[in-house]
Each structure stands twice: as structure tokens, then as C-alpha cells.
C-alpha positions in Angstrom: 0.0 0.0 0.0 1.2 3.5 -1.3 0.0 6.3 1.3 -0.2 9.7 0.2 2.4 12.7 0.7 6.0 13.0 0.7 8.2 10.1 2.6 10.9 10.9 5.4 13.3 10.7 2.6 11.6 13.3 0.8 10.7 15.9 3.5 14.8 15.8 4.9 15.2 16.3 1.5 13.3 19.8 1.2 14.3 20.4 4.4 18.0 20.4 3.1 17.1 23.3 0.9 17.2 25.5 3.4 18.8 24.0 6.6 22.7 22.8 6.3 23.7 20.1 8.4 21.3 18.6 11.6 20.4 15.3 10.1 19.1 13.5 13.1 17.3 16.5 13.6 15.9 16.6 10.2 15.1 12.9 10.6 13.3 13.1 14.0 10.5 15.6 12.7 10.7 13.8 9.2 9.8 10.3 10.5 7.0 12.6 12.8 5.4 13.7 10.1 4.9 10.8 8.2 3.5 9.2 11.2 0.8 11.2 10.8 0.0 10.3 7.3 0.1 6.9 8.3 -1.9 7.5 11.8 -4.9 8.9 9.1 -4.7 5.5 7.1 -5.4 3.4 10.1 -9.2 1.9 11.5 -10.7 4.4 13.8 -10.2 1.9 16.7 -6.6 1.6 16.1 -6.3 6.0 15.3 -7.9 6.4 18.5 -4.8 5.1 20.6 -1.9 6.1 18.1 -0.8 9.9 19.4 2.4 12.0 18.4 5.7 11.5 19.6 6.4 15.1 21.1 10.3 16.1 20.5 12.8 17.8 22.1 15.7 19.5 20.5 18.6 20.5 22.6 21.3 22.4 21.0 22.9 26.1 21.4 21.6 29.4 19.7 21.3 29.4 16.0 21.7 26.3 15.0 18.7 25.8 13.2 15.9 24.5 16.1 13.6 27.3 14.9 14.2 26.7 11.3 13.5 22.8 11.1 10.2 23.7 12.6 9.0 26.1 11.0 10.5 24.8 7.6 8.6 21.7 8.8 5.3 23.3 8.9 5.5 24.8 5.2 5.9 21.5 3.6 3.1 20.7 4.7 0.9 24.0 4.7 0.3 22.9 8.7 -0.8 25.3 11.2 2.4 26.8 12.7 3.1 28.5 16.1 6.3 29.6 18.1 6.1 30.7 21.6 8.5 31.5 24.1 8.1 29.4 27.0 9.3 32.5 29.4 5.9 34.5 28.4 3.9 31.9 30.5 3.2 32.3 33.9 1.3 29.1 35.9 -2.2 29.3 37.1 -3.7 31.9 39.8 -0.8 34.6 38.2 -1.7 37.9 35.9 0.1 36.5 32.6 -0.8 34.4 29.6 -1.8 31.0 30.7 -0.5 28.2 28.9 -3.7 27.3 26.9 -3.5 30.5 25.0 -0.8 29.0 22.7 -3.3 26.6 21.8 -6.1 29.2 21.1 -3.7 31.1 19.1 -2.9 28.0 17.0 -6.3 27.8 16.1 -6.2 31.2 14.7 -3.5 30.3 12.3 -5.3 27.5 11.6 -8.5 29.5 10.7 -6.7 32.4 8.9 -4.8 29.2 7.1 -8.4 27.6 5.5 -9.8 31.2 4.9 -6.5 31.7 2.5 -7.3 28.6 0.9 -10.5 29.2 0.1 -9.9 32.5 -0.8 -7.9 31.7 -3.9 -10.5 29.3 -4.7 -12.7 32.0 -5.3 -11.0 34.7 -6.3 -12.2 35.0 -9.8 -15.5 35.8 -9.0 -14.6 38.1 -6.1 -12.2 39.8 -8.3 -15.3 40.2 -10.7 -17.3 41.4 -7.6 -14.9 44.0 -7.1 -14.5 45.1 -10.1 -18.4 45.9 -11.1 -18.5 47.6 -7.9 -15.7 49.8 -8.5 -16.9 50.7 -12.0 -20.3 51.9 -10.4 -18.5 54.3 -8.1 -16.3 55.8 -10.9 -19.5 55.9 -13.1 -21.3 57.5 -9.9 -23.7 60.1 -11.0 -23.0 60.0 -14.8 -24.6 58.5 -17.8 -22.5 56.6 -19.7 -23.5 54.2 -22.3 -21.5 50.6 -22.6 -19.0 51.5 -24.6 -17.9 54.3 -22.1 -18.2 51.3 -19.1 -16.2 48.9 -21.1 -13.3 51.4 -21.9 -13.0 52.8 -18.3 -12.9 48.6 -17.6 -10.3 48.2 -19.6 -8.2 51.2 -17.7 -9.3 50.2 -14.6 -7.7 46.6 -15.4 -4.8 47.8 -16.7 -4.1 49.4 -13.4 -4.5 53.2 -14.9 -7.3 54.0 -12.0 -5.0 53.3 -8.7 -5.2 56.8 -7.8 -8.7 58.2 -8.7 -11.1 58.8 -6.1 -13.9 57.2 -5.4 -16.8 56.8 -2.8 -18.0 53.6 -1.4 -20.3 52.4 1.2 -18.0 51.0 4.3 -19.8 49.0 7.0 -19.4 50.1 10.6 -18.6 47.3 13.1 -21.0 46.6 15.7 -19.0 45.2 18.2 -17.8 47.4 20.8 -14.5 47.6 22.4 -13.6 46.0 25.9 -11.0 46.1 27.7 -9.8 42.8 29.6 -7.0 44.1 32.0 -5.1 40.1 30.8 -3.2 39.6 27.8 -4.9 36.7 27.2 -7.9 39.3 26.6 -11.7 38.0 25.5 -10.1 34.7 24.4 -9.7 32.8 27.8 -13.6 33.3 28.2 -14.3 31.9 25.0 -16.3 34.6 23.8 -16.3 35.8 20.4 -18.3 39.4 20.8 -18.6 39.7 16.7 -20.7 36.2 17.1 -23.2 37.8 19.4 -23.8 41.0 17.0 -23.7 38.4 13.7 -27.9 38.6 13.6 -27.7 42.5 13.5 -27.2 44.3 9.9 -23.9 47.3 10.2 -24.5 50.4 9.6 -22.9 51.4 6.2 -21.3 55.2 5.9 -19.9 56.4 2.5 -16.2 57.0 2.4 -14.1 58.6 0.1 -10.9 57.0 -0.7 -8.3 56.1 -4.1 -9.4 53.3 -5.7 -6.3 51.0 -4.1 -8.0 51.4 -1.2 -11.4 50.6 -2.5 -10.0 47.6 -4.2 -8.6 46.2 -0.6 -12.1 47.3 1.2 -14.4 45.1 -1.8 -12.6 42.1 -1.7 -13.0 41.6 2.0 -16.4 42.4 1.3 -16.6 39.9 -1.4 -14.8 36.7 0.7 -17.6 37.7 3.6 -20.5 37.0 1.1 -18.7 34.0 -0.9 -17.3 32.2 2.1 -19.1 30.2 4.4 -17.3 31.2 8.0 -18.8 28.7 9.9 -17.2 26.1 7.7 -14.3 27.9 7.5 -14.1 28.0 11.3 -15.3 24.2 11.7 -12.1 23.2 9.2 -9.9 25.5 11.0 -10.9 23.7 14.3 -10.0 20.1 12.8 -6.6 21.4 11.1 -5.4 22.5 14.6 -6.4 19.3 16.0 -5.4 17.1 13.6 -2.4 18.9 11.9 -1.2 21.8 14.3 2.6 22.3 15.5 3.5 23.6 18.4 7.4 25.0 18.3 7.9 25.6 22.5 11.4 27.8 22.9 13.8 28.7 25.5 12.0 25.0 27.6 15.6 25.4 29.1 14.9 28.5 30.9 11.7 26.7 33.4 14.2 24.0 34.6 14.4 24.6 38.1 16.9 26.8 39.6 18.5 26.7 43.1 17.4 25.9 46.5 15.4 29.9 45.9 13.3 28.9 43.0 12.0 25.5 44.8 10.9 27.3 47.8 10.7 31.1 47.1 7.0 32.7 47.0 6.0 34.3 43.3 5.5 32.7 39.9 7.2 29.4 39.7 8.6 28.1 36.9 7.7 24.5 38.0 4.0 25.5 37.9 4.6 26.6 34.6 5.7 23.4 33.5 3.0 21.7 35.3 0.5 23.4 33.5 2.0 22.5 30.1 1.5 18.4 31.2 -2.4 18.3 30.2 -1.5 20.0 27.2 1.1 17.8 25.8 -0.8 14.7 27.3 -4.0 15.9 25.9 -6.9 17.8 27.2 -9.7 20.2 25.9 -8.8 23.8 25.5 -12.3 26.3 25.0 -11.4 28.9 22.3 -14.0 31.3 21.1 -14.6 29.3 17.9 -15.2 26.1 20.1 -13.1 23.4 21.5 -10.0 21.8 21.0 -8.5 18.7 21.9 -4.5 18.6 22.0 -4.2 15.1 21.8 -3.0 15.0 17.8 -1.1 18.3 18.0 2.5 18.0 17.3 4.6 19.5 20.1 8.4 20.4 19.2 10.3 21.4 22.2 13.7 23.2 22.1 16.3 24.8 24.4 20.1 25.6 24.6 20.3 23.6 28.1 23.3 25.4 28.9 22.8 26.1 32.1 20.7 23.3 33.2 20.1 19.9 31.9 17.1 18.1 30.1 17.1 16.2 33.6 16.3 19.2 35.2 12.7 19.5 34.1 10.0 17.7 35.9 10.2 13.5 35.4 6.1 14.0 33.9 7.4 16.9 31.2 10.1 15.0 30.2 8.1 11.9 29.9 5.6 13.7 27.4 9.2 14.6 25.6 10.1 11.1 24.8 12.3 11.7 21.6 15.2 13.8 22.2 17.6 15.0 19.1 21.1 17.0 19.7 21.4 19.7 17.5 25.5 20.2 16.9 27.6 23.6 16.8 27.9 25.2 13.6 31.5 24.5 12.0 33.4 26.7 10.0 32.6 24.3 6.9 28.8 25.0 7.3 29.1 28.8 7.9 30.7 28.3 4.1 27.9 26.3 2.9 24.8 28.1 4.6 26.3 31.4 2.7 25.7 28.9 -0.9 23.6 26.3 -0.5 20.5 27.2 0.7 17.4 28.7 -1.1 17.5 31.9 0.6 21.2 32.0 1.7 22.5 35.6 2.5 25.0 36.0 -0.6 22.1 35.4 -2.8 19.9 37.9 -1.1 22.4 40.2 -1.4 23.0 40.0 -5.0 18.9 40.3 -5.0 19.0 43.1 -3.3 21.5 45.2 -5.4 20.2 43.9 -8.5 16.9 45.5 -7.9 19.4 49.0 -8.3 21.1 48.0 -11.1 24.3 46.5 -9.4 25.5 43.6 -10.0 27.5 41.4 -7.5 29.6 38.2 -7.0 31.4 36.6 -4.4 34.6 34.5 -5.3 34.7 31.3 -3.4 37.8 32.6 -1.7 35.5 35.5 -0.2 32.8 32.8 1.2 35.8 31.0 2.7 37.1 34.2 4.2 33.4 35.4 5.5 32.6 31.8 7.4 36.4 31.9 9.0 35.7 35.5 10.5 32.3 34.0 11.4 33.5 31.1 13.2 36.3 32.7 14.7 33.7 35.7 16.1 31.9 33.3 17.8 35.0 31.1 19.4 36.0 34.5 20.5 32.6 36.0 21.5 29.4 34.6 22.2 28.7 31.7 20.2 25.5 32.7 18.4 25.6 30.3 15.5 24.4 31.3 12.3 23.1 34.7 13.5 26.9 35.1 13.2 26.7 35.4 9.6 24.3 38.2 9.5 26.6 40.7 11.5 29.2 39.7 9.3 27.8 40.1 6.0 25.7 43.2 7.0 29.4 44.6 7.7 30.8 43.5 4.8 28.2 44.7 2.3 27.4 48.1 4.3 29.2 50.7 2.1 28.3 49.4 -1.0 24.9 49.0 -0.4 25.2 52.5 1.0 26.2 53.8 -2.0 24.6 51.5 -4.5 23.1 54.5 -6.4 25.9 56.0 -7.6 27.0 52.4 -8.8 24.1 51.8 -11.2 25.1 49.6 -14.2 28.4 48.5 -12.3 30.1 45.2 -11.4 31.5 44.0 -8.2 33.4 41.2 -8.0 33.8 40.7 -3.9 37.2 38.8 -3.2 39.4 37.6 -0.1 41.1 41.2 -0.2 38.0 42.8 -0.1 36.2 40.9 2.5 39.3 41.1 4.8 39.9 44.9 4.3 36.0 45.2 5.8 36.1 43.0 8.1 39.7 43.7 9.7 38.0 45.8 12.9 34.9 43.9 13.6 36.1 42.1 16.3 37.4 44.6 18.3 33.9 46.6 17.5 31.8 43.8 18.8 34.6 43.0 21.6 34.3 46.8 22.4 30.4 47.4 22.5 30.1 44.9 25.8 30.9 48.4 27.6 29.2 50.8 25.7 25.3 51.1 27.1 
């Protein structure tokens, strides 16, 4: 039996377009995924009992935990969420409680289906907005076919952007309250535009340039061609069934000293107590209905370098059971995350200054020189992984992107000289701002 979708093979292989090195990493969320696909393909009776295995990632900053998630996510057009695990405070405490994360995943989720089903009518509310645009600019004046189809055709080829026009704009209903939580209306479960849905908004006429118009109509056009409640059922059932939950900095709620086990205030062993029925799976209320957790993927990740994976509570770590090291970066990646990638920073670069005429290329020699200021930055610094990379090259390219307009039509060719007469003072800059405030 052939199931559907791409195999673990395949999705390490996409994920390789972007993400240099981290195999078992890549592997661990791969072979997660495809569980999935085969959890859908099995009898109810035997789905019922199959959940996730949750994964934690333990590895130092900028090495590409983030990255593998979120990459993760787009393969498969999944609802996606990253939260700090820092911004959480435990039960009976003024904060976000934990089951907000979930309540925002469903909001993803829900602004993930309504995209969907947006392109798959966007014909006719492109149609939609364009009848309605041509009776505002034809407002008050008699004009025969011929006149409508001509200003059509300007109006399609884009001649109109700027005209003014006048067009009815509902006024929402719904008033504005203040809940003194960050959390706001949400952790009631109370969706205040549902209770005003029965009551027709006022319109008022507004004048504004037909760009703005255009933006105005086509929300206009999705509310009466899209069915929300199905939108919001589906977005329900993708967040169950296909949601990811990226948890960072997990490091920082391992317990402390002997003043953190005992001390009054906002624990951060309460915090992780509250996460247990969420990884485990309970039933979170949201204001477009409930949500079980039992089927959402939860990816864990923290540097661990001041406490150990040991040092969270035996139950979290239990609902962690697969656990993937994520290695330093090397000098020899730093040279192939400035190539290989999709979106790696030399060719955003040469992107960049094409879009002013400049034209740019980097020898191999200057790659090799860039990642060996990199690494050796960050064996003399902080280690911040690839993050390195962006101070570097933002140094590196600063003048000439500085003065790209007076190089219109120019070359560059970057080489070893080059990168090492830019680059000759940035350690002693970034060794010198620790005492600067």
C-alpha cells in the first residue's frame, strides 16, 4: 500500500534546501510527520490510541531548532506557532496561561483555511470587485456601454490606482472592551462579533483612491462567498489534527536553586506543570469552540546550557520522549549556509543590489574568508551560531549597499582582499560594545 504525501526521505530532502547540516534533527520531525499520514490510514479503533511523539531539540543558539520547525510546517501547509516558553506564567498569576498558545494556533489555523478558500474563489470576487468599482467611478454620470467597457479596460490595466472614489463602508458593531489580561476576551471563549452576527452594520460612504477601495471590496466579497462557519469548523480540525507547536527557551523553566524551589511568586515549576495536560492531551475552549491537543504535534527546544534536560520535571520529560542533539555550527557550514540554501544571504544580497542595477559576485575565496571570520567571532565572542553570519555580512556589504546608487550599471566582484579589508576591525567593534550602554 502507497500512502499519500511525501516520505521521510523526501521531507529531509526539502528540508535540506534551506537547513545545512542537523540530520538527526531533520530525521526526528521527518519520521514525525509521516506518522501522521500513516496515523490517518489506520481503523478508527486503532487511530484512536496512536498519538504523536512530542520532540525535544537540545542544542545552542542558532543552529537551526527554529528553522527545522518552522520549515517543517510549510511543507506541509500545517498550522504553525512559536512561543516563548518565558511569556507563560502558571495558574492563579496575571500573565498568559499556557492554553493560550493553543487558542492562538487555532487562529492560524482559521486564517490558514480562509486563504485557501480565498484563492478558490478569487475569480469571482475579483469580478465582484470590479463591477462595484466601475459603479463608483460611473457615480452620477450617464455613460453608455462603450464608455463602461473602456474605463474597464483602464481600470484593469491598473491606470485607475489613484482616482477617487466613494463607497459604502460597514461600521462594526462590536464594541471595544478592555480585559486588563493579555490573554484578553479569548480565555472566556467569547467571540463578541458572534453575538452582533444577527444585526445588519450600519454602512457610511467613504471617500478614498481606488487601491483602497480595491482592498475594502474584496473583503467584502470573501464575507458574502465564504461560508465562515465552515471555515471555522475546518480550522478547528486542522489544529487538531495537523497543528505544530514550536515551545522555545523550555531550558529557561528547569528549576533553579534551593530559591526557586521554595521562594513565593510565579514558579517556573508551575509553569511546566500546567504544560503536562496540554502535551498529554486535554480540551482547550477557544472562542470558535473546542480543541483537543491530543494530535497536535509539540516540538520542544532549548540551549540547556545552564541546566540539563534532567532538570525539568520527570512527567514533562516523559511527554518529551524523543530527544535530538542539535550540533555547533563548524566553519565548513558557515561556508555552505552562505551557498547552498534557497534563501542564503549572498544570494539575497546579489537580489538586493540587483533590484538598483548592481551587479554582485562573491569568489569562493570570499565565502571562505566570511565563514572563518564567522567562526572565529563566535570562538571569540558569544557563540550565536548562524546569526553570526548576519553581523558579518551586513558589515561586509554596508558601504556598497550605501552607495549602491551611484554604482548603477556597475560590477563588483567581492574577493578575499575585499572581504578582509571590511572586516579587519569587527572584532574589536563587537569585543568593544560589551561596555558601551
Amino acid at each position: 500500500m502507497s500512502l499519500p504525501g511525501l516520505t521521510p526521505r523526501e521531507i529531509v530532502r526539502e528540508l535540506s534546501r534551506y537547513i545545512v547540516g542537523q540530520e538527526e534533527a531533520k530525521r526526528a520531525v521527518a519520521i514525525a510527520l509521516r506518522n501522521r499520514i500513516r496515523r490517518a490510514a489506520l481503523p478508527e479503533e486503532v487511530r484512536r490510541e496512536v498519538r504523536p511523539k512530542n520532540i525535544l531539540m537540545i542544542g545552542p543558539t542558532g543552529v537551526g531548532k527554529t528553522e527545522i520547525a518552522r520549515r517543517l510546517a510549510q511543507i506541509t501547509d500545517s498550522p504553525f506557532l512559536k512561543v516563548e516558553a518565558t511569556k507563560y506564567t502558571e495558574v492563579g498569576y496575571v500573565g498568559r496561561d499556557v492554553e493560550s498558545m493553543i487558542r492562538d494556533l487555532v487562529e492560524v489555523a482559521i486564517s490558514l483555511v480562509r486563504a485557501r478558500e480565498a484563492r478558490r474563489v478569487e475569480r469571482e470576487a475579483e469580478r465582484y470587485v470590479e463591477e462595484r468599482l466601475l459603479e463608483a467611478l460611473l457615480s452620477g454620470v450617464d455613460a453608455g456601454e462603450g464608455a463602461r467597457d473602456r474605463l474597464r479596460e483602464r481600470l484593469r490595466a491598473g491606470e485607475l490606482e489613484e482616482a477617487w472614489v466613494e463607497i459604502p463602508v460597514k461600521e462594526s458593531l462590536v464594541p471595544q472592551i478592555n480585559v486588563f489580561s493579555e490573554a484578553g476576551m479569548d480565555q472566556f471563549g467569547i467571540d463578541l462579533s458572534q453575538l452582533f452576527a444577527g444585526f445588519p452594520a450600519p454602512r457610511k460612504l467613504k471617500r478614498m483612491t481606488v487601491a483602497k477601495a480595491r482592498d475594502i471590496l474584496r473583503e467584502e466579497a470573501l464575507e458574502r462567498l465564504l461560508n465562515m462557519e465552515e471555515v471555522r469548523a475546518e480550522g478547528l480540525r486542522l489544529a487538531e489534527e495537523a497543528g505544530i507547536v514550536f515551545i522555545d527557551e523550555l531550558d529557561k523553566l528547569a528549576l533553579g536553586g534551593p530559591e526557586e524551589r521554595s521562594g513565593p511568586g510565579v514558579s517556573r515549576q508551575g509553569v511546566q506543570r500546567d504544560l503536562l495536560p496540554l502535551l498529554e492531551g486535554t480540551t482547550v475552549r477557544t472562542r470558535h469552540g473546542t480543541v483537543r491537543t491530543d494530535n497536535i504535534l509539540f516540538i520542544a527546544a532549548g540551549a540547556f546550557s545552564q541546566a540539563k534536560p534532567s532538570d525539568l520535571m520527570p512527567e514533562l520529560q516523559g511527554r518529551l520522549p524523543i530527544r535530538v542533539e542539535l550540533h555547533p555550527l563548524t566553519e565548513e557550514h558557515f561556508r555552505r549556509i552562505l551557498v547552498e540554501p534557497e534563501d542564503a544571504l549572498t544570494k539575497q544580497y546579489r537580489a538586493l543590489l540587483a533590484t538598483e542595477g548592481v551587479e554582485v559576485e562573491f569568489t569562493a575565496e570570499a565565502i571562505s574568508e566570511v565563514a572563518h571570520v564567522a567562526a572565529e567571532l563566535n570562538r571569540s565572542l558569544e557563540d550565536i551560531g548562524a546569526r553570526r553570519l548576519i553581523t558579518v555580512m551586513e558589515r561586509l556589504m554596508e558601504e556598497l549597499s550605501f552607495e549602491a546608487d551611484r554604482h548603477v550599471g556597475e560590477r563588483f566582484v567581492i574577493d578575499r582582499e575585499y572581504v578582509q579589508a571590511r572586516l579587519s576591525g569587527l572584532a574589536g567593534d563587537l569585543e568593544l560594545s560589551r561596555y558601551i550602554l
